[in-house]
VOZANU-437409 format. One record per atom (N, C-alpha, C): residue number from 1; residue in three letters; atom name; x, y, z. Coordinates in nm, 2 decimals, padded with zeros to 4 digits. Example, Ala and Ser with C-alpha at 12.3 -4.5 7.8 and 13.67 -1.06 7.14 Angstrom:
+-----+---------+-------+--------+--------+--------+
: num : residuo : atomo :     xx :     yy :     zz :
+-----+---------+-------+--------+--------+--------+
:   1 :     Ala :     N :  01.32 : -00.57 :  00.78 :
:   1 :     Ala :    CA :  01.23 : -00.45 :  00.78 :
:   1 :     Ala :     C :  01.32 : -00.33 :  00.78 :
:   2 :     Ser :     N :  01.28 : -00.22 :  00.71 :
:   2 :     Ser :    CA :  01.37 : -00.11 :  00.71 :
:   2 :     Ser :     C :  01.29 :  00.00 :  00.79 :
+-----+---------+-------+--------+--------+--------+
REM end
This chain:
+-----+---------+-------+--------+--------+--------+
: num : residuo : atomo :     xx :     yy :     zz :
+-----+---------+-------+--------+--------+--------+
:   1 :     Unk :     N : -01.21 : -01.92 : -00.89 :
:   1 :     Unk :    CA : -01.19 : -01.80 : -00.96 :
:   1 :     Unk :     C : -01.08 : -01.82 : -01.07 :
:   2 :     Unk :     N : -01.12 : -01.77 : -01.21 :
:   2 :     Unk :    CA : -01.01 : -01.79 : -01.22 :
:   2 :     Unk :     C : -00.90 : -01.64 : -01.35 :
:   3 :     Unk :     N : -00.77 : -01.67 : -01.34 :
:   3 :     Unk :    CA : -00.70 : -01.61 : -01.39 :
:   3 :     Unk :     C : -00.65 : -01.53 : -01.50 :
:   4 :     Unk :     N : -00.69 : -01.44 : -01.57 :
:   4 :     Unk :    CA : -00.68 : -01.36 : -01.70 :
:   4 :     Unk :     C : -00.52 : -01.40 : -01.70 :
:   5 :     Unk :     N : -00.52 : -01.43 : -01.83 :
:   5 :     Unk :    CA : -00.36 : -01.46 : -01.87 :
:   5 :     Unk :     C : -00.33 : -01.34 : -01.97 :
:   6 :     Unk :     N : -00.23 : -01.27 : -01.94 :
:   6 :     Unk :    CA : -00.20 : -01.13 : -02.08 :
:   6 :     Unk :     C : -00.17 : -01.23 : -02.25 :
:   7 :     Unk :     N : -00.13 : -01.32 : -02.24 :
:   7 :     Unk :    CA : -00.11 : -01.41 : -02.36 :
:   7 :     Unk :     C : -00.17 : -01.52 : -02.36 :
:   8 :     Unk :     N : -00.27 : -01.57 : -02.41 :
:   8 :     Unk :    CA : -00.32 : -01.71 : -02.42 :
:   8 :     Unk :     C : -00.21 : -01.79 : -02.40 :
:   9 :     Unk :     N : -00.14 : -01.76 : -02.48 :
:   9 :     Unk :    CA : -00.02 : -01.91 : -02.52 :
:   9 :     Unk :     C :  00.10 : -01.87 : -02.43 :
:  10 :     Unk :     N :  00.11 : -01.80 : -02.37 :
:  10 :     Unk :    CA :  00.27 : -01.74 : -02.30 :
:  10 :     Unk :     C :  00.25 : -01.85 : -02.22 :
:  11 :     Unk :     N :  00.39 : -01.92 : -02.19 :
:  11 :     Unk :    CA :  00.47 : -01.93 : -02.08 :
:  11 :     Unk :     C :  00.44 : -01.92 : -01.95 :
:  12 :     Unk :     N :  00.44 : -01.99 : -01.89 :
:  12 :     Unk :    CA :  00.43 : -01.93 : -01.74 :
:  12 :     Unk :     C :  00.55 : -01.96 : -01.66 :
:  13 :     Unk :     N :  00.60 : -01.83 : -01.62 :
:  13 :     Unk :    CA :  00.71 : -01.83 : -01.54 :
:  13 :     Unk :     C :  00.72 : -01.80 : -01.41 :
:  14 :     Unk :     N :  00.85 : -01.84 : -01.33 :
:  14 :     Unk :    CA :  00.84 : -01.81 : -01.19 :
:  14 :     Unk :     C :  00.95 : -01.71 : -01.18 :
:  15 :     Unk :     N :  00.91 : -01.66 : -01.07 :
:  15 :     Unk :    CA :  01.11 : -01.63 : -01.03 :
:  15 :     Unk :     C :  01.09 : -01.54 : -00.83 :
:  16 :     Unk :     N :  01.18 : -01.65 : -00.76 :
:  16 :     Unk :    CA :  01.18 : -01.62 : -00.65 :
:  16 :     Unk :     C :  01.26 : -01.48 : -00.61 :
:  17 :     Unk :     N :  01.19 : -01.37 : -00.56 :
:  17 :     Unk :    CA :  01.26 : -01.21 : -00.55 :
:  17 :     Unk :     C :  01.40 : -01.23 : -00.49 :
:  18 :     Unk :     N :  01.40 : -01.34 : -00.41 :
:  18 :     Unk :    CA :  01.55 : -01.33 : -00.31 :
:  18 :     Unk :     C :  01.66 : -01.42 : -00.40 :
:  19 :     Unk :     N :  01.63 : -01.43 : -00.53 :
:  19 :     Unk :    CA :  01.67 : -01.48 : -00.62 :
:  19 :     Unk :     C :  01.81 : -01.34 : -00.72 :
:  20 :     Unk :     N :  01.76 : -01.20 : -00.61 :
:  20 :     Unk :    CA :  01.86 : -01.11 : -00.69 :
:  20 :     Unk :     C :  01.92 : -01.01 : -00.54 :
:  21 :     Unk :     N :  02.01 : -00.98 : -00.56 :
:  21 :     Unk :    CA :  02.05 : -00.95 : -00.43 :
:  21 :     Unk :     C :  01.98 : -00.77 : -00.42 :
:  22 :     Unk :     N :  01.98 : -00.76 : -00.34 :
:  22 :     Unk :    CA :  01.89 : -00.61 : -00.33 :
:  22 :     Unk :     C :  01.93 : -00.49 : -00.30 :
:  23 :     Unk :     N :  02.10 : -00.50 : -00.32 :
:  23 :     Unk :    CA :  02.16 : -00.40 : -00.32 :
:  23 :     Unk :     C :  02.17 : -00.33 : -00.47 :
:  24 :     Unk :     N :  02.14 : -00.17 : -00.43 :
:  24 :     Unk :    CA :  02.17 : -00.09 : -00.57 :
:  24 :     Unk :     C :  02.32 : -00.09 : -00.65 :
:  25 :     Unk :     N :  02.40 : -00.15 : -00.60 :
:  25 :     Unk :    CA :  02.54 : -00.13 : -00.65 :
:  25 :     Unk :     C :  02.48 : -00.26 : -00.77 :
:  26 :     Unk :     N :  02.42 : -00.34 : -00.81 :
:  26 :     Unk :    CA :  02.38 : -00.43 : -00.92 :
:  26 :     Unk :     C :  02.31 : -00.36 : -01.02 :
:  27 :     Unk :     N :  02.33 : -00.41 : -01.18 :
:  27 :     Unk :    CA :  02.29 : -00.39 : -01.25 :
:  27 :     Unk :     C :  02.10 : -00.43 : -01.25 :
:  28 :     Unk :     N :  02.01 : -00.28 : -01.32 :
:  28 :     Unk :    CA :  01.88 : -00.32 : -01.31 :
:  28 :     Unk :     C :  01.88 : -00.48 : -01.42 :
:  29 :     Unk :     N :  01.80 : -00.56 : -01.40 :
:  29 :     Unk :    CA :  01.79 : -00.65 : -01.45 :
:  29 :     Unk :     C :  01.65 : -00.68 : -01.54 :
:  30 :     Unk :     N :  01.64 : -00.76 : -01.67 :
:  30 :     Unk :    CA :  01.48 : -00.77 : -01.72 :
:  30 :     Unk :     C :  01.47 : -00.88 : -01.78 :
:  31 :     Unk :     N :  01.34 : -00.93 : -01.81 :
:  31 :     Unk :    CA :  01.29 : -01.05 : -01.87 :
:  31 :     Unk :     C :  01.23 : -01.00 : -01.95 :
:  32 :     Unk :     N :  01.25 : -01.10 : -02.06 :
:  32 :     Unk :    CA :  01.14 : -01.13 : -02.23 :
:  32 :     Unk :     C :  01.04 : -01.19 : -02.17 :
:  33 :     Unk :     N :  00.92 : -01.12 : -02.10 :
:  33 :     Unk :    CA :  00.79 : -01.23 : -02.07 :
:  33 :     Unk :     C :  00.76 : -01.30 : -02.19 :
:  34 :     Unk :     N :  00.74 : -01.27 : -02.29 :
:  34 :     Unk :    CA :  00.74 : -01.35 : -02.41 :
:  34 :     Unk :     C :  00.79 : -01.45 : -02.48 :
:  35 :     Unk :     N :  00.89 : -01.51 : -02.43 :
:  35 :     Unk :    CA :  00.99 : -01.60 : -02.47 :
:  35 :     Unk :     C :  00.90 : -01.75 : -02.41 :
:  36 :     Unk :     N :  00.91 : -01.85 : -02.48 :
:  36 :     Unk :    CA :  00.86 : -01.94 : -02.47 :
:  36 :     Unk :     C :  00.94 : -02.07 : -02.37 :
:  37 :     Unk :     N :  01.00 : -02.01 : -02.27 :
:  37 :     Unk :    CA :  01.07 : -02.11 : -02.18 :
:  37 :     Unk :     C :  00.96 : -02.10 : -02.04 :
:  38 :     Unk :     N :  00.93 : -02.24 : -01.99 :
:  38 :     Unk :    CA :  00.87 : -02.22 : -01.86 :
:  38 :     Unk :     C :  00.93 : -02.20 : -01.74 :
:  39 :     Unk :     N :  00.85 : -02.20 : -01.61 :
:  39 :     Unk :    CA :  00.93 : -02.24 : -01.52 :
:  39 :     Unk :     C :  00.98 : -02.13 : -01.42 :
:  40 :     Unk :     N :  01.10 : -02.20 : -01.35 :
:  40 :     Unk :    CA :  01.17 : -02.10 : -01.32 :
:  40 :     Unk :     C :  01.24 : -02.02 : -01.37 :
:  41 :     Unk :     N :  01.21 : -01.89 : -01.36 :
:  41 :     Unk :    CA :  01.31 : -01.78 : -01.47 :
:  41 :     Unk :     C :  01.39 : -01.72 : -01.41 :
:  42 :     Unk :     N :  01.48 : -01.69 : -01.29 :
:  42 :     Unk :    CA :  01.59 : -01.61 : -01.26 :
:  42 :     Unk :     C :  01.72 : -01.61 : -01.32 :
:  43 :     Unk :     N :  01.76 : -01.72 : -01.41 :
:  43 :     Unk :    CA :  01.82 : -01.72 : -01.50 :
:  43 :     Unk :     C :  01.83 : -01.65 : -01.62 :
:  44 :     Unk :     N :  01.70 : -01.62 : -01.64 :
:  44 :     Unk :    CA :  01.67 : -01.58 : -01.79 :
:  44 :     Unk :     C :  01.67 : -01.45 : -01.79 :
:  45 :     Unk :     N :  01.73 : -01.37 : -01.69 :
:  45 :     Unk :    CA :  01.71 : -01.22 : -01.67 :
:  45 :     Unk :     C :  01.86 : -01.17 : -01.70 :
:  46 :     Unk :     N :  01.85 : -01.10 : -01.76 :
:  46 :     Unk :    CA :  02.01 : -01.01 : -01.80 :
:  46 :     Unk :     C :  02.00 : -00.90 : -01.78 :
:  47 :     Unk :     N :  02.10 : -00.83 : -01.78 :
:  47 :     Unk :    CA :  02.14 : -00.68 : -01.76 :
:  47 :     Unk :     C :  02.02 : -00.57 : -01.83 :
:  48 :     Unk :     N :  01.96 : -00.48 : -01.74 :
:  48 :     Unk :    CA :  01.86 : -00.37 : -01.84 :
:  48 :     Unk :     C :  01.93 : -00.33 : -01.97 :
:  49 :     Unk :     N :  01.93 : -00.34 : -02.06 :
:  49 :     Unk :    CA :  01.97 : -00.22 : -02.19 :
:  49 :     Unk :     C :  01.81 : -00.13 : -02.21 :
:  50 :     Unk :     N :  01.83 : -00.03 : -02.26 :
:  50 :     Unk :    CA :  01.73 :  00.03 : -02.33 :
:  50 :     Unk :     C :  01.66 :  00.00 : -02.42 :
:  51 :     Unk :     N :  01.78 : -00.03 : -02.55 :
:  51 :     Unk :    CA :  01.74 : -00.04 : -02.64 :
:  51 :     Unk :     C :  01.65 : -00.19 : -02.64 :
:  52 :     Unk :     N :  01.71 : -00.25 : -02.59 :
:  52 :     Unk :    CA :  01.58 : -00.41 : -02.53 :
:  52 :     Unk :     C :  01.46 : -00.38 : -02.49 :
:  53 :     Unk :     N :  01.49 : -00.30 : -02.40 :
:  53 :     Unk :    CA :  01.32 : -00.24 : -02.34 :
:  53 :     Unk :     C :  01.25 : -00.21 : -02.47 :
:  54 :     Unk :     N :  01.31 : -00.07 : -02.53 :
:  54 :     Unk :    CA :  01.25 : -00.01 : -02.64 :
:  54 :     Unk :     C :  01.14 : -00.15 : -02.76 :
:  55 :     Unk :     N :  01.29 : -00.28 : -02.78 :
:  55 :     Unk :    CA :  01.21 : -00.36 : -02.90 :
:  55 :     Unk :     C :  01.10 : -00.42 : -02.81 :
:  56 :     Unk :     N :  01.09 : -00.43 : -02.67 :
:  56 :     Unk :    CA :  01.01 : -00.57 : -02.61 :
:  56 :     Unk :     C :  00.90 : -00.45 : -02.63 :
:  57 :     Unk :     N :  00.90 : -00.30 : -02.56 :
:  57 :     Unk :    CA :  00.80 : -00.24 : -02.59 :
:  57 :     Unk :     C :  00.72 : -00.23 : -02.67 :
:  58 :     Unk :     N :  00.84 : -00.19 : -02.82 :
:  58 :     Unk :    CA :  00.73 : -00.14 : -02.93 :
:  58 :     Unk :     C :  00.64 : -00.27 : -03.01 :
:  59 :     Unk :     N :  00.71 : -00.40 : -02.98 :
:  59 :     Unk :    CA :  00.65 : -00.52 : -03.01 :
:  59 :     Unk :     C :  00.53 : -00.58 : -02.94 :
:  60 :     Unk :     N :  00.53 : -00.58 : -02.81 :
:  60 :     Unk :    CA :  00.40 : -00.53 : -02.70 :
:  60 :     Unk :     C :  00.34 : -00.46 : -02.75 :
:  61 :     Unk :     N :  00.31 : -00.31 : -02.78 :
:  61 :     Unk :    CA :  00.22 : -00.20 : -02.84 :
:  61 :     Unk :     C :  00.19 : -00.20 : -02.97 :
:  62 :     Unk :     N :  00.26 : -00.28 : -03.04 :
:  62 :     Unk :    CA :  00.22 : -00.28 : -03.21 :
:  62 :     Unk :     C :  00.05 : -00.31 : -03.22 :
:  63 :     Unk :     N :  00.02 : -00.41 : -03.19 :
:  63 :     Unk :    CA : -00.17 : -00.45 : -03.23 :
:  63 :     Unk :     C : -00.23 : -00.35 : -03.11 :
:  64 :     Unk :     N : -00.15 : -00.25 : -03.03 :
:  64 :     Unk :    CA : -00.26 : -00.15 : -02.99 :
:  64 :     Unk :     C : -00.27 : -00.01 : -03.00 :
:  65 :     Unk :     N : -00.15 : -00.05 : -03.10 :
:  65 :     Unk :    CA : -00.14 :  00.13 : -03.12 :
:  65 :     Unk :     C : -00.20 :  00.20 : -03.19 :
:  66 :     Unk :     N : -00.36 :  00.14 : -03.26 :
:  66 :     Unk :    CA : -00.45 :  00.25 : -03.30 :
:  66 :     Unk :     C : -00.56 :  00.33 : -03.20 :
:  67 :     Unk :     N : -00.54 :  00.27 : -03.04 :
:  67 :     Unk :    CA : -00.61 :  00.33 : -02.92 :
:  67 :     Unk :     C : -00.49 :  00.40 : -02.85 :
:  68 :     Unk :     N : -00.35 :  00.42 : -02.89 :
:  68 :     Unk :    CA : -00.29 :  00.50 : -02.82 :
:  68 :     Unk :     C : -00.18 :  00.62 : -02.92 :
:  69 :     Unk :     N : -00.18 :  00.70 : -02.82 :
:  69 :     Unk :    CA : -00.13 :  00.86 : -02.87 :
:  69 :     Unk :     C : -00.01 :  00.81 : -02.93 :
:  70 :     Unk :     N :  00.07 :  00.82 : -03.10 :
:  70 :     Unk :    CA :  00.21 :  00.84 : -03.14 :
:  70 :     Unk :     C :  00.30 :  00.80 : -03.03 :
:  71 :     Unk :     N :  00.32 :  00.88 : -02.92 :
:  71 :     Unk :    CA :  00.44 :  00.90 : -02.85 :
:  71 :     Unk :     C :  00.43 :  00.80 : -02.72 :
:  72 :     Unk :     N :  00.33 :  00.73 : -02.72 :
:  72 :     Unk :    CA :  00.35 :  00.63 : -02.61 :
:  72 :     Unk :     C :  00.40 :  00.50 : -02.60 :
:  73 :     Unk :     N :  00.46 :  00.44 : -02.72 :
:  73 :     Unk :    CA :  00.57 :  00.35 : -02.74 :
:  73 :     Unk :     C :  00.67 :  00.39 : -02.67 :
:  74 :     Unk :     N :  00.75 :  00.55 : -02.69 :
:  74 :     Unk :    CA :  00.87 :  00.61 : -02.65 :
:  74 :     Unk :     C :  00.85 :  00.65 : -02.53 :
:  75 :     Unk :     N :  00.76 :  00.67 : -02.47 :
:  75 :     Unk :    CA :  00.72 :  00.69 : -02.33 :
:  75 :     Unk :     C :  00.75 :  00.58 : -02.21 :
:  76 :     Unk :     N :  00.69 :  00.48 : -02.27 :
:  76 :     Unk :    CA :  00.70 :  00.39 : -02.17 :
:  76 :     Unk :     C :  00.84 :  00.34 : -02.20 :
:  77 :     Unk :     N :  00.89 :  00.31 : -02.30 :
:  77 :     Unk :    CA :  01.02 :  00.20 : -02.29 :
:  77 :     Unk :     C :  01.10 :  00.34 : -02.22 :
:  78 :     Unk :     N :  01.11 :  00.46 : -02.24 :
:  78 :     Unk :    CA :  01.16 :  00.57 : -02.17 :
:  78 :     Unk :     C :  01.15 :  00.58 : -02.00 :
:  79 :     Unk :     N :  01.04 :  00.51 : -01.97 :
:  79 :     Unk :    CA :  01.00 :  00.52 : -01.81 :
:  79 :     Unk :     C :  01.15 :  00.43 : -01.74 :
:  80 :     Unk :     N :  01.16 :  00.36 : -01.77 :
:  80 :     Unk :    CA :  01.27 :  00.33 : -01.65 :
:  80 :     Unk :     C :  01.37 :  00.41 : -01.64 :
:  81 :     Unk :     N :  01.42 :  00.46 : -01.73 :
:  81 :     Unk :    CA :  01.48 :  00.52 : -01.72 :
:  81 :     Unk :     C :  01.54 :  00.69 : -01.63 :
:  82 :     Unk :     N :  01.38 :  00.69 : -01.56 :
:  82 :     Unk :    CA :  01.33 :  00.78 : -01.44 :
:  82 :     Unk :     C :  01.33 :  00.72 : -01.32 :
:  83 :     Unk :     N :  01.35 :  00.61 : -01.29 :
:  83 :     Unk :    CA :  01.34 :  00.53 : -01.16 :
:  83 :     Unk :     C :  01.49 :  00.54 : -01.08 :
:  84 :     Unk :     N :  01.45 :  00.51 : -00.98 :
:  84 :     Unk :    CA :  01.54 :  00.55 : -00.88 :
:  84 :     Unk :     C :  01.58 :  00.42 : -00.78 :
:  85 :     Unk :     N :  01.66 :  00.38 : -00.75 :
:  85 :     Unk :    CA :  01.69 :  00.30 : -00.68 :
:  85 :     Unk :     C :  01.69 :  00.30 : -00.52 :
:  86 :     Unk :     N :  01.61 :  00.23 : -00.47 :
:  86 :     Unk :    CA :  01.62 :  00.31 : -00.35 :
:  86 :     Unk :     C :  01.60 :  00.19 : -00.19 :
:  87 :     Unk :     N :  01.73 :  00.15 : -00.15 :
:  87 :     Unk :    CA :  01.76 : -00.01 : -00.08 :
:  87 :     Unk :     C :  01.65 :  00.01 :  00.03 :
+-----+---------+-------+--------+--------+--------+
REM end
């Protein structure tokens, strides 16, 4: 069987979960899936900012935002920002 990739050409990354400690007192953490390094990625994750989400977002949604509503660029990069942490 085989595997739909979201990017032809991306990268394929790893990253083992026990690789971040799982206490809420840590900062949320994110990856550029887009970045062209392979491998193992736990390294490549830094601190959440928003405004990161927001560019990785609206750069993700650009070639589909004539099948989606104005306000769902700001929606989703908006969504974490409703999550709750919860050990």
């Amino acid at each position: 069987m085989r595997r739909s990739r979201p990017w032809r050409d991306a990268a394929v990354k790893s990253v083992a979960l026990d690789a971040f400690p799982p206490a809420c007192r840590e900062p949320a953490m994110m990856l550029d899936l887009g970045s062209d390094r392979e491998g193992e990625a736990a390294a490549d994750f830094v601190p959440y900012r928003e405004e990161a989400n927001r560019g990785l977002v609206e750069a993700t949604l650009r070639s589909r935002r004539n099948g989606l509503p104005p306000s769902a660029p700001r929606l989703v990069a908006e969504h974490p920002r409703t999550l709750l942490c919860a050990p």
